[in-house]
C-alpha positions, 0 to 999 in steps of 0.5 A, a space after each residue: 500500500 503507497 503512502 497516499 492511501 494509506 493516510 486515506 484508509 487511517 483518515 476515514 478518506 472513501 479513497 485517494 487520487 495522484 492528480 496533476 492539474 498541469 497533465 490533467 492526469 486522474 483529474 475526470 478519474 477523480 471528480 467522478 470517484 468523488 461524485 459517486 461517493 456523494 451520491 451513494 452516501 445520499 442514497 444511504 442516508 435517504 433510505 434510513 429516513 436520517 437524511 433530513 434528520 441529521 441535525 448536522 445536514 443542511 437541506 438544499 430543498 426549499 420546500 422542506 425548510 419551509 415546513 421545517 420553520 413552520 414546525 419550529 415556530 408552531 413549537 415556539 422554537 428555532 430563530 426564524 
């Protein structure tokens, strides 16, 4: 095992990549690992049910913060 993915295995990292932004080497190899490795952890936390409540995910999804304030403030709680 090389030294780069040995720090990444020990940091908790999905994986490592020797780029060069000069060669353009594993750069697309790269954004794509790192692309399919969002996505599969959405898709993980979407099917438990935690995604939306993971206190430290932030939701993209105007709808659901609506209701999200709108609860809150029924509860009498949140800033907003």
């Amino acid at each position: 095992m090389d030294e780069l993915n040995e720090f990444a295995q020990n940091n908790g990292f999905v994986g490592s990549f020797k780029t060069s932004a000069k060669t353009g080497k594993n750069i697309n190899e790269s954004m794509e690992f790192l692309i399919k490795a969002v996505i599969k952890k959405l898709e993980e936390m979407n099917s438990k049910g935690d995604y939306y409540k993971d206190r430290k995910t932030v939701s993209l999804d105007p709808d659901n913060h609506n209701k999200e304030a709108d609860s809150k403030r029924k509860q009498g709680g949140g800033c907003c």
